[in-house]
mmCIF file of the N, C-alpha and C atoms, coordinates in Angstrom:
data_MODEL
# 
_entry.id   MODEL 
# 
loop_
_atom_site.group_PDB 
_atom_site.id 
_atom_site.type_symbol 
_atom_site.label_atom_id 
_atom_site.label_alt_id 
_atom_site.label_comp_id 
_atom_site.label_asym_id 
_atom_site.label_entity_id 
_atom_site.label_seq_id 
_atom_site.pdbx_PDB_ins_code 
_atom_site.Cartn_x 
_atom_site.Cartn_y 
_atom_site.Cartn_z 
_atom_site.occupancy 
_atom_site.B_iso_or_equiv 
_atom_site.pdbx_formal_charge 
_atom_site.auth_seq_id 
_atom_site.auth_comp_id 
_atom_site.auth_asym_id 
_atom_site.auth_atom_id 
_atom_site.pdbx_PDB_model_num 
ATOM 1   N N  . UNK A 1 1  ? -12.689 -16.572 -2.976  1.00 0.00 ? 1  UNK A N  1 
ATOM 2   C CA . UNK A 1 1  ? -12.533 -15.132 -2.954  1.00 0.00 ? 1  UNK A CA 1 
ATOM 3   C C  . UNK A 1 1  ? -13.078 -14.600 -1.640  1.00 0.00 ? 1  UNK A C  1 
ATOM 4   N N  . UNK A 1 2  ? -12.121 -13.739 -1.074  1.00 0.00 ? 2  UNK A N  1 
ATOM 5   C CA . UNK A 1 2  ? -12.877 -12.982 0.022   1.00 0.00 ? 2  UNK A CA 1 
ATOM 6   C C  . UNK A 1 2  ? -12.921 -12.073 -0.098  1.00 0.00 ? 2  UNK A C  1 
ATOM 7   N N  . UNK A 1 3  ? -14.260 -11.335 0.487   1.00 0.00 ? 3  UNK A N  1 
ATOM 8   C CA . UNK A 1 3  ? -14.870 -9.709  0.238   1.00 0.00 ? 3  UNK A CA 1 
ATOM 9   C C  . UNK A 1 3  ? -15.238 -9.045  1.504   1.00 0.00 ? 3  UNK A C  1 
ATOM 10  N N  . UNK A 1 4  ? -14.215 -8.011  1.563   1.00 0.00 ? 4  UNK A N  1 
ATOM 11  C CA . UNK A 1 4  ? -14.418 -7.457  2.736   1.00 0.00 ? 4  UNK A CA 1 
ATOM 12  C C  . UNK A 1 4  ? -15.229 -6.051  2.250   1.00 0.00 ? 4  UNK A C  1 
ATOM 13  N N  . UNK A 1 5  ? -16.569 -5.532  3.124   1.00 0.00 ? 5  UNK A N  1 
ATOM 14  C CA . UNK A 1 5  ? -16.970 -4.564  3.117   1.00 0.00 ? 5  UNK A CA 1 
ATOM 15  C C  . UNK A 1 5  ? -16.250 -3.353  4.183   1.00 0.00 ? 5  UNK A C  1 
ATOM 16  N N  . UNK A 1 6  ? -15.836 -2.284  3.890   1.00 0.00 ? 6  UNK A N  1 
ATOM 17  C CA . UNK A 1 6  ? -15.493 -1.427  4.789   1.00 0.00 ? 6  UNK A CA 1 
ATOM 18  C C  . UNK A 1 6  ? -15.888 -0.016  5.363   1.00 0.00 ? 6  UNK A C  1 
ATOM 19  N N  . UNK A 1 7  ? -17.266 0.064   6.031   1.00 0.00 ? 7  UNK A N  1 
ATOM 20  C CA . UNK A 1 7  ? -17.795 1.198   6.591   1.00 0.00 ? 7  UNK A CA 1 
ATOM 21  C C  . UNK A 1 7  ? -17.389 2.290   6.791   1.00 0.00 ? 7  UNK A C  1 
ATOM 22  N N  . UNK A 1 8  ? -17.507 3.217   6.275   1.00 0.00 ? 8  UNK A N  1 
ATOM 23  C CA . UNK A 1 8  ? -16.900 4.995   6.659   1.00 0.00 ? 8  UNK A CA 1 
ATOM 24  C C  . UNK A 1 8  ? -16.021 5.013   7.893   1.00 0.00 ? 8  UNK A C  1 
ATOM 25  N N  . UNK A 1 9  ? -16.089 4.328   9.017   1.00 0.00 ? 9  UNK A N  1 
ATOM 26  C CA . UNK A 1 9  ? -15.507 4.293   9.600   1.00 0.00 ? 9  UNK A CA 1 
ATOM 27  C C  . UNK A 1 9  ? -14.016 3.544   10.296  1.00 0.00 ? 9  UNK A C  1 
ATOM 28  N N  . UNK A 1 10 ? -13.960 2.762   9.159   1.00 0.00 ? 10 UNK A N  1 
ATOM 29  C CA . UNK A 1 10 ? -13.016 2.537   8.660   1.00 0.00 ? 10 UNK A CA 1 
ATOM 30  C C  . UNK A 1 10 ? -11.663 2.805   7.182   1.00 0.00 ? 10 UNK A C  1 
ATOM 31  N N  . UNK A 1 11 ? -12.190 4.516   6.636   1.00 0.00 ? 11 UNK A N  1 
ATOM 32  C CA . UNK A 1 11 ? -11.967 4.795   5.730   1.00 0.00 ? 11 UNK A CA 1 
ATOM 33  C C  . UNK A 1 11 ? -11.264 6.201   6.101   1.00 0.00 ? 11 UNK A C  1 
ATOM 34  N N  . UNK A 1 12 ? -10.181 6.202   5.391   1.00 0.00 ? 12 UNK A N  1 
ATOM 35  C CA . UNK A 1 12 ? -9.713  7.518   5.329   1.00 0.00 ? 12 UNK A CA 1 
ATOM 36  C C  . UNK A 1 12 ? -10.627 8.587   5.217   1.00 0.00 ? 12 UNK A C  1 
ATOM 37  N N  . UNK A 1 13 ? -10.096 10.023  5.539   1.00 0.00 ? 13 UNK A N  1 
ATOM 38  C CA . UNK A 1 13 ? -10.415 10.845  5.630   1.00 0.00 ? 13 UNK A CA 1 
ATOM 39  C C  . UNK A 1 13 ? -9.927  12.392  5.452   1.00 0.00 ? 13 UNK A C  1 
ATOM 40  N N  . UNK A 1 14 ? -10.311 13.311  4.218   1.00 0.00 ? 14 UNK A N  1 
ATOM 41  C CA . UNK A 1 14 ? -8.920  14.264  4.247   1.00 0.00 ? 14 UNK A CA 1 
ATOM 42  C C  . UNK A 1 14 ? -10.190 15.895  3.782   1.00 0.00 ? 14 UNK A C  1 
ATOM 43  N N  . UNK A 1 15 ? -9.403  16.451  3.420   1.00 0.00 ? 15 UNK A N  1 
ATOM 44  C CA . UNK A 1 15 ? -10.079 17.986  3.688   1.00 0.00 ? 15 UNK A CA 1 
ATOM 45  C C  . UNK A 1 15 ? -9.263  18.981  2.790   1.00 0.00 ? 15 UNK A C  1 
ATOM 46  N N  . UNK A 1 16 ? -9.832  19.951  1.991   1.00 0.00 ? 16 UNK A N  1 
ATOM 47  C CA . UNK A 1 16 ? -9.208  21.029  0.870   1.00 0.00 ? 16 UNK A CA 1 
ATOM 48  C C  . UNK A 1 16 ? -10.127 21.972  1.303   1.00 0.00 ? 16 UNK A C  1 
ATOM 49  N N  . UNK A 1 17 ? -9.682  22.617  0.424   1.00 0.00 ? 17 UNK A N  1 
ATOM 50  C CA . UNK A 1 17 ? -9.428  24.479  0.477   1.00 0.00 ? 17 UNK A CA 1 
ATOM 51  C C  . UNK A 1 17 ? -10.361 24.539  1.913   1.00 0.00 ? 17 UNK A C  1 
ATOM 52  N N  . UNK A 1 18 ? -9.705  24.918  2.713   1.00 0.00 ? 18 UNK A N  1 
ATOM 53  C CA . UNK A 1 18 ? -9.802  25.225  4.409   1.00 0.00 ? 18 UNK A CA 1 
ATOM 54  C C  . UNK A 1 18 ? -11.182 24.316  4.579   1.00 0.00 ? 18 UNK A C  1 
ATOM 55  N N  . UNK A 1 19 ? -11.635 23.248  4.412   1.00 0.00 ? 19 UNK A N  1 
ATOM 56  C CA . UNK A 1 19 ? -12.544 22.322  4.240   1.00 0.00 ? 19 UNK A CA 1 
ATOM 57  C C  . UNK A 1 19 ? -14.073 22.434  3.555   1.00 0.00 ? 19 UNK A C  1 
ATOM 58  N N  . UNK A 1 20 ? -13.913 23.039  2.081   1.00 0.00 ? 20 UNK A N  1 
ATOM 59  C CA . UNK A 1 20 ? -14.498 23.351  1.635   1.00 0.00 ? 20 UNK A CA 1 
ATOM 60  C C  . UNK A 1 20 ? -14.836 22.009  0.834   1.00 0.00 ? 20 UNK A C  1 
ATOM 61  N N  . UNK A 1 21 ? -14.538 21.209  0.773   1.00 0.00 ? 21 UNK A N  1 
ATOM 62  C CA . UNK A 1 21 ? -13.939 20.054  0.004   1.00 0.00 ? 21 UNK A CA 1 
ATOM 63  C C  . UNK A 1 21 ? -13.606 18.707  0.518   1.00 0.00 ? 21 UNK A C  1 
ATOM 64  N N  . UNK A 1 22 ? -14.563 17.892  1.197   1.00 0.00 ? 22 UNK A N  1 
ATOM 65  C CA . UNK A 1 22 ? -14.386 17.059  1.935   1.00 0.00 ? 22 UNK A CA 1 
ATOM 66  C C  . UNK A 1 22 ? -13.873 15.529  1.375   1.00 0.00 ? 22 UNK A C  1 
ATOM 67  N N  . UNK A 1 23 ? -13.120 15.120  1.179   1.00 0.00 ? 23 UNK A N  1 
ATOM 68  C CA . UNK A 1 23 ? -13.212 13.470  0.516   1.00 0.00 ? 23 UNK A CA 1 
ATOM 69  C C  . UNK A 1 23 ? -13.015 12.501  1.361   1.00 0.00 ? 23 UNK A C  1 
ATOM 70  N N  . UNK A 1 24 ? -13.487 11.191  1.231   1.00 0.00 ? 24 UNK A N  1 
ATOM 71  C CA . UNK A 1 24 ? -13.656 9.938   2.109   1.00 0.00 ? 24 UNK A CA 1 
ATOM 72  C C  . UNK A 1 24 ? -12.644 9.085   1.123   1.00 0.00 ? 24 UNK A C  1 
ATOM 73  N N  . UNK A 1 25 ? -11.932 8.300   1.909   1.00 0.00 ? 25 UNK A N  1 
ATOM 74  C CA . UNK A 1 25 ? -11.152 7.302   0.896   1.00 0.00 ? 25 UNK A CA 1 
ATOM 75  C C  . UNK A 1 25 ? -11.432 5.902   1.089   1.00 0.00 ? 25 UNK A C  1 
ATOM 76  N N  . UNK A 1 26 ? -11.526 5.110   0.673   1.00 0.00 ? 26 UNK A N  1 
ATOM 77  C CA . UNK A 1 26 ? -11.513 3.795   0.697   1.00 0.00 ? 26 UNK A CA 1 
ATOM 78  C C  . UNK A 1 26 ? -10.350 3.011   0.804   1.00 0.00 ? 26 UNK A C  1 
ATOM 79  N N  . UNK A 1 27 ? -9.866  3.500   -0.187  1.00 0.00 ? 27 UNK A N  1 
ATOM 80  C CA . UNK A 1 27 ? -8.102  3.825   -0.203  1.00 0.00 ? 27 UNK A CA 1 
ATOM 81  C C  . UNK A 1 27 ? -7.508  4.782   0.119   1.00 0.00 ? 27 UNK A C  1 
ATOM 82  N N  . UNK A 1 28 ? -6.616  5.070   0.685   1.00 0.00 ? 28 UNK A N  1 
ATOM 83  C CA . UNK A 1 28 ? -5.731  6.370   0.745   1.00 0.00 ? 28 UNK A CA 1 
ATOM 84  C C  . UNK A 1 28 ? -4.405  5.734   1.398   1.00 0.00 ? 28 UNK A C  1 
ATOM 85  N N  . UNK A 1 29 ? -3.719  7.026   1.658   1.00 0.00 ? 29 UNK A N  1 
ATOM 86  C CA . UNK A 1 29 ? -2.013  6.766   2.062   1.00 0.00 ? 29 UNK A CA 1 
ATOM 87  C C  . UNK A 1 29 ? -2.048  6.232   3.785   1.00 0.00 ? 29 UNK A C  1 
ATOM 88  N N  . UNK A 1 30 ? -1.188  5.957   4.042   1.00 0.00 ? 30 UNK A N  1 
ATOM 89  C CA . UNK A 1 30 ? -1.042  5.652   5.354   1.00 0.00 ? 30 UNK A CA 1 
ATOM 90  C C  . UNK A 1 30 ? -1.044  7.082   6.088   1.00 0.00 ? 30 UNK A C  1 
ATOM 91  N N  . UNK A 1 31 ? -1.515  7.135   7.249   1.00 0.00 ? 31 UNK A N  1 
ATOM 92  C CA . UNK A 1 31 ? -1.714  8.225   8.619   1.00 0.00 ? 31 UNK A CA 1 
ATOM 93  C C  . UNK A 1 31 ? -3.023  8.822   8.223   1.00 0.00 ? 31 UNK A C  1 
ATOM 94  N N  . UNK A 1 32 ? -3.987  8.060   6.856   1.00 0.00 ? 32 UNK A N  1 
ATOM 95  C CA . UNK A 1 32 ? -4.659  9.112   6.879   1.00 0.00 ? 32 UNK A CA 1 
ATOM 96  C C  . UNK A 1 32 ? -6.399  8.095   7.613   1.00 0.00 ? 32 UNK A C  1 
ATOM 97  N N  . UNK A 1 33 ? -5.658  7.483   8.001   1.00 0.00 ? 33 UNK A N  1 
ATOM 98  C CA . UNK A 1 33 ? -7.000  6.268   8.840   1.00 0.00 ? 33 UNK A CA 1 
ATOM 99  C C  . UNK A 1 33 ? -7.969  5.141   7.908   1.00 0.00 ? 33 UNK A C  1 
ATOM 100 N N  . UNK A 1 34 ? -7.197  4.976   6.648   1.00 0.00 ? 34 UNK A N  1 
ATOM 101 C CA . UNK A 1 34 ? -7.989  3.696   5.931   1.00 0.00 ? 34 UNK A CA 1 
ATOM 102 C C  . UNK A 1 34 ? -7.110  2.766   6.590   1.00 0.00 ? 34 UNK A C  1 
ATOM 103 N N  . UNK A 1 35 ? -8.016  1.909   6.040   1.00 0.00 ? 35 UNK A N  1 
ATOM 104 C CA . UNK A 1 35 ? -7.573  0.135   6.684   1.00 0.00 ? 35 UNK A CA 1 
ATOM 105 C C  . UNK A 1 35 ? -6.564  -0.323  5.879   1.00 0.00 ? 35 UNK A C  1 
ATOM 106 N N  . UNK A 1 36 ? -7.338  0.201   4.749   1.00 0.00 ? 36 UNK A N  1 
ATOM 107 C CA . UNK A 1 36 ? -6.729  -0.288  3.203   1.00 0.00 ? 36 UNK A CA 1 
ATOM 108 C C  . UNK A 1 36 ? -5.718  0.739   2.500   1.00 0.00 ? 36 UNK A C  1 
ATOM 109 N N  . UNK A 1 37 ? -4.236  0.422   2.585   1.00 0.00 ? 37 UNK A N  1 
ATOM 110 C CA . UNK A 1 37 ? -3.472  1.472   1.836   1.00 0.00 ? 37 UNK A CA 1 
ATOM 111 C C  . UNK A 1 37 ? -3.517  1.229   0.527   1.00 0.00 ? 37 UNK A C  1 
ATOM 112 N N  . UNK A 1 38 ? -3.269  -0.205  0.098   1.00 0.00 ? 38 UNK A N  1 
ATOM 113 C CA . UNK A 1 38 ? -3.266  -0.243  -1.525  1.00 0.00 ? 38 UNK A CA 1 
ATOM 114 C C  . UNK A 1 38 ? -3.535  -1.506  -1.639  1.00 0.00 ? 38 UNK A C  1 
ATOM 115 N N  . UNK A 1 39 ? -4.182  -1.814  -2.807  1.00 0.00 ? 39 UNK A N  1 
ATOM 116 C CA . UNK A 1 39 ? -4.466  -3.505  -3.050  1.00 0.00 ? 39 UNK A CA 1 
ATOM 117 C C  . UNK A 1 39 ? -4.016  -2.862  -4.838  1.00 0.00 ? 39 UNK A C  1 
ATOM 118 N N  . UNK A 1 40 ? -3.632  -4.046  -4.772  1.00 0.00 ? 40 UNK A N  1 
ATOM 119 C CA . UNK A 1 40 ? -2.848  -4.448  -6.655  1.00 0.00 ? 40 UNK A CA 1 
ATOM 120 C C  . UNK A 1 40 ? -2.213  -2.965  -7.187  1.00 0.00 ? 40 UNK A C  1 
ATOM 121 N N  . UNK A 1 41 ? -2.777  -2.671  -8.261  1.00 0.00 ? 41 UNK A N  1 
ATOM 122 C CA . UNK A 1 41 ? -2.045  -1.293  -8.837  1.00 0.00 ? 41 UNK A CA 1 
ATOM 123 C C  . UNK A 1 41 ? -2.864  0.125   -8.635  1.00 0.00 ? 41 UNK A C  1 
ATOM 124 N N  . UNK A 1 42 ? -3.694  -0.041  -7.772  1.00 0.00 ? 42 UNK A N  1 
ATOM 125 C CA . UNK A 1 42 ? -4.868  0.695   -7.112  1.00 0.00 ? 42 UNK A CA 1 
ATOM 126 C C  . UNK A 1 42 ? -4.095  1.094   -5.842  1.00 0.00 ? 42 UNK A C  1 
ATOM 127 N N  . UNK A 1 43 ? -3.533  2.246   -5.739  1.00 0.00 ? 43 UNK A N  1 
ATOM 128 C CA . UNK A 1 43 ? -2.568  2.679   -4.427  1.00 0.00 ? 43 UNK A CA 1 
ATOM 129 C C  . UNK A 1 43 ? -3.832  3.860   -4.133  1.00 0.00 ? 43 UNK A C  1 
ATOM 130 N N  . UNK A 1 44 ? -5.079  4.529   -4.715  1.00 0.00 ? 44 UNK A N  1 
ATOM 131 C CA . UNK A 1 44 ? -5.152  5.600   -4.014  1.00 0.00 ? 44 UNK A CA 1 
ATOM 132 C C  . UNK A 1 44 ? -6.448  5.691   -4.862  1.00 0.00 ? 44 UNK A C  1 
ATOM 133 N N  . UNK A 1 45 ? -8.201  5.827   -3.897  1.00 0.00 ? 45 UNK A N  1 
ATOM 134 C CA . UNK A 1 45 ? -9.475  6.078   -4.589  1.00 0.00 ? 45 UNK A CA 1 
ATOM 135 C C  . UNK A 1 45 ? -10.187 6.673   -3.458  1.00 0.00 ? 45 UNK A C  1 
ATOM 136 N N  . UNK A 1 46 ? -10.980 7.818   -3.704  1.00 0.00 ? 46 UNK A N  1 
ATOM 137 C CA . UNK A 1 46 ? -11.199 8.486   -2.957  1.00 0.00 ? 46 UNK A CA 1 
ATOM 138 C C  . UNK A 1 46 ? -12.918 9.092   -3.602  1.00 0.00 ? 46 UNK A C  1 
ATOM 139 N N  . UNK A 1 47 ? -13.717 9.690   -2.969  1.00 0.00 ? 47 UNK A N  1 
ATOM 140 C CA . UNK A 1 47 ? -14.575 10.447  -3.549  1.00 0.00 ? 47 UNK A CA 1 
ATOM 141 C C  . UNK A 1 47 ? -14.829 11.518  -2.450  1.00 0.00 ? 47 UNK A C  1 
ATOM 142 N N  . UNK A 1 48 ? -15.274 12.605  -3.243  1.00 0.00 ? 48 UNK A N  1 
ATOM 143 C CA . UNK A 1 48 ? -15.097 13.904  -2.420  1.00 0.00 ? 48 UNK A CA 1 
ATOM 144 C C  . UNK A 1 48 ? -16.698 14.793  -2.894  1.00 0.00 ? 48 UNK A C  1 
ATOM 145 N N  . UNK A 1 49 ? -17.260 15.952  -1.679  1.00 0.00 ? 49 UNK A N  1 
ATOM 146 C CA . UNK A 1 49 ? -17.974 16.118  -2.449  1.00 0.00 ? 49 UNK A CA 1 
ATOM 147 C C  . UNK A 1 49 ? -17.921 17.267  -1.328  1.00 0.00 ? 49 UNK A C  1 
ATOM 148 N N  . UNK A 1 50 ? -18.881 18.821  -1.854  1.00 0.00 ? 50 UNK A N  1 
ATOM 149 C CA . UNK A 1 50 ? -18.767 19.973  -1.309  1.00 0.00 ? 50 UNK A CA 1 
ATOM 150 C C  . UNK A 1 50 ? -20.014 20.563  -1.393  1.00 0.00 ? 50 UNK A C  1 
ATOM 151 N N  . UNK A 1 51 ? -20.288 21.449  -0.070  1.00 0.00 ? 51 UNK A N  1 
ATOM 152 C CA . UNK A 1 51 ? -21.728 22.048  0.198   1.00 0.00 ? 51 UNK A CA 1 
ATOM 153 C C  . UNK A 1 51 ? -21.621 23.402  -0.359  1.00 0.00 ? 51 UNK A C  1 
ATOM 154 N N  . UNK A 1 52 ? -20.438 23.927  -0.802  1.00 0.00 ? 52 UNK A N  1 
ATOM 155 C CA . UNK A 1 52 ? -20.296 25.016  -1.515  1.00 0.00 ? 52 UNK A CA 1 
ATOM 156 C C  . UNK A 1 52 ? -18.855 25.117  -2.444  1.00 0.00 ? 52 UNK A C  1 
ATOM 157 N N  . UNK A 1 53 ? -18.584 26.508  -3.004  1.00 0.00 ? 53 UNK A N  1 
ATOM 158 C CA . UNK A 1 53 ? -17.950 26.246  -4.064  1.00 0.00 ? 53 UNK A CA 1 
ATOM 159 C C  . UNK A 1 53 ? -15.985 25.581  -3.950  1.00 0.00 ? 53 UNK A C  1 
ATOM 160 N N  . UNK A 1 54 ? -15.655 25.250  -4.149  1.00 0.00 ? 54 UNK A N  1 
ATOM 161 C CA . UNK A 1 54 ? -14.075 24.745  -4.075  1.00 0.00 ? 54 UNK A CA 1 
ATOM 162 C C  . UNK A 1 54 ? -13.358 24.415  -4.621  1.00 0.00 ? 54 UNK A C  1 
ATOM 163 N N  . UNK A 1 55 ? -11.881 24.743  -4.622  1.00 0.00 ? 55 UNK A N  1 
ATOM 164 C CA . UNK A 1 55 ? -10.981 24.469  -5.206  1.00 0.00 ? 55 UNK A CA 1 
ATOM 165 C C  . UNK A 1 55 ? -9.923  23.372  -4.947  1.00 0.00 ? 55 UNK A C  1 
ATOM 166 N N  . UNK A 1 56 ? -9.823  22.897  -5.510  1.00 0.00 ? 56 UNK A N  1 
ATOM 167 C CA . UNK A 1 56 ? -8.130  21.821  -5.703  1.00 0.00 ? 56 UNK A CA 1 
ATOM 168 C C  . UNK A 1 56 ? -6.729  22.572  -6.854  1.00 0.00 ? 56 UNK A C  1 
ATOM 169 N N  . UNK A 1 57 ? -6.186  23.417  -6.206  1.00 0.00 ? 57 UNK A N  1 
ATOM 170 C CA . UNK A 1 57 ? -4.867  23.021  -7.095  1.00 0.00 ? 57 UNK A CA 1 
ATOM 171 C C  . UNK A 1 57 ? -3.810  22.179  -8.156  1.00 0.00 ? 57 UNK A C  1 
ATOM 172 N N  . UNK A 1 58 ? -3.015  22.663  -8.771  1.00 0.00 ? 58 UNK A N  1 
ATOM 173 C CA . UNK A 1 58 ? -2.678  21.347  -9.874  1.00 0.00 ? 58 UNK A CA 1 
ATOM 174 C C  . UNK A 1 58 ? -2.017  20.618  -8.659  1.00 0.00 ? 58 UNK A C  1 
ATOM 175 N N  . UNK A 1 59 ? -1.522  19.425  -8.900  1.00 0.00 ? 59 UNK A N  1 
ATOM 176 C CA . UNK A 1 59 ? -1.089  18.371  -7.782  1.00 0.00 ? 59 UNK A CA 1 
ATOM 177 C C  . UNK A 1 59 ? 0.207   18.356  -8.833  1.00 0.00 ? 59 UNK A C  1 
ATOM 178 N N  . UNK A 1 60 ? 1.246   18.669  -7.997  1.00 0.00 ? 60 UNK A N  1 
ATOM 179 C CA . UNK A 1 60 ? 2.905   18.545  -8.666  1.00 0.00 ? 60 UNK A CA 1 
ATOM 180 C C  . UNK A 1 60 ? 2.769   17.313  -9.186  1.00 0.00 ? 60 UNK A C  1 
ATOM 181 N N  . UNK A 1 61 ? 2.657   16.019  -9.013  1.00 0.00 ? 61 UNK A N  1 
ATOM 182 C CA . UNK A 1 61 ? 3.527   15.081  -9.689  1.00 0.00 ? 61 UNK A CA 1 
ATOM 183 C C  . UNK A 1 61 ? 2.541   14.716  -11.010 1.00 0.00 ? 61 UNK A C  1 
ATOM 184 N N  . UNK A 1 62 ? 3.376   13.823  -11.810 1.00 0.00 ? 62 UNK A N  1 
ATOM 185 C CA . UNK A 1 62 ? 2.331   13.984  -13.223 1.00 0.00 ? 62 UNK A CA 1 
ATOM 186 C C  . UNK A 1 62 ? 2.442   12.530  -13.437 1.00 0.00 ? 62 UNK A C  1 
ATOM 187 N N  . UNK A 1 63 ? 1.951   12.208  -14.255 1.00 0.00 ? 63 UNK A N  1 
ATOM 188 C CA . UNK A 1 63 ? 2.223   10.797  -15.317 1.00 0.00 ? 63 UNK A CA 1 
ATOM 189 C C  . UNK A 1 63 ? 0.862   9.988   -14.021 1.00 0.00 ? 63 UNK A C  1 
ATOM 190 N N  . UNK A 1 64 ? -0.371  10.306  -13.626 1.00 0.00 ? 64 UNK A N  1 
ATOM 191 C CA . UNK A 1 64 ? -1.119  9.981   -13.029 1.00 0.00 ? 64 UNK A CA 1 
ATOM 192 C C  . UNK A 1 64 ? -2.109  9.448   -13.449 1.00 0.00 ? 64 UNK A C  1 
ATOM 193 N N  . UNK A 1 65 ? -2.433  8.534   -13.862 1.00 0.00 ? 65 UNK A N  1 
ATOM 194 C CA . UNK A 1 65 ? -4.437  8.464   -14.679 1.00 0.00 ? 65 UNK A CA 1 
ATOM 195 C C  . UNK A 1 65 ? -5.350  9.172   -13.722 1.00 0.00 ? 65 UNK A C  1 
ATOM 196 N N  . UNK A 1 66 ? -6.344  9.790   -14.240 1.00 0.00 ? 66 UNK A N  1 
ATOM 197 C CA . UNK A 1 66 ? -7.415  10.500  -13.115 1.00 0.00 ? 66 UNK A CA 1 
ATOM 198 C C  . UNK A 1 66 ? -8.450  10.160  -14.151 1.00 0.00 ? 66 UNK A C  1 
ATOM 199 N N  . UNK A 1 67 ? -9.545  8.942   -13.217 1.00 0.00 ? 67 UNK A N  1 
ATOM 200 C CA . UNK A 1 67 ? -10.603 9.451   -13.228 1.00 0.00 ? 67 UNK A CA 1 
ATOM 201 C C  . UNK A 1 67 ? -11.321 9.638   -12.743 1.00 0.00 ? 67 UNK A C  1 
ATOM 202 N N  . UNK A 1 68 ? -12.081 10.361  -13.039 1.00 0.00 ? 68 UNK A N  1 
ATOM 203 C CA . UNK A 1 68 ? -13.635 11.418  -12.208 1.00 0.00 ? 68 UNK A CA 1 
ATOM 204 C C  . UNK A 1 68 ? -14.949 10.663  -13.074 1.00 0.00 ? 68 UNK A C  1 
ATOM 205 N N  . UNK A 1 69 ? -15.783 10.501  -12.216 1.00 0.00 ? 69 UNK A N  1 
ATOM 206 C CA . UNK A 1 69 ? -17.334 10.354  -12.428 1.00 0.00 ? 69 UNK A CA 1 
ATOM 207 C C  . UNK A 1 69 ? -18.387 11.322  -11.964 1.00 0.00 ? 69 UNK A C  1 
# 
């Protein structure tokens, strides 16, 4: 087995409500600067976190599992 560790700086990076809402990805989509677009059925993991209050919108597409910790 090989285990790659991947430093923030090698991790996506994206931004909500006018950057109220910062998230780092480990995973994310392509153009958005992870290394890693998708491994197995894991296409997209992210954690996000905010110095004040913020919003996310519903996200159009559905049939998604979400979970939050």
């Amino acid at each position: 087995m090989n285990i790659q560790i991947l430093g923030p700086e090698h991790q996506g990076k994206e931004e909500f409500d006018g950057g109220k809402i910062k998230a780092q990805k480990p995973l994310g989509f392509s153009g958005q600067g992870a290394v890693t677009v998708r491994l197995g059925p894991l296409f997209y993991w992210a954690w996000g976190q905010a110095e004040s209050e913020g919003g996310i919108g519903f996200h159009p597409h559905q049939g998604f599992e979400i979970l939050s910790y």
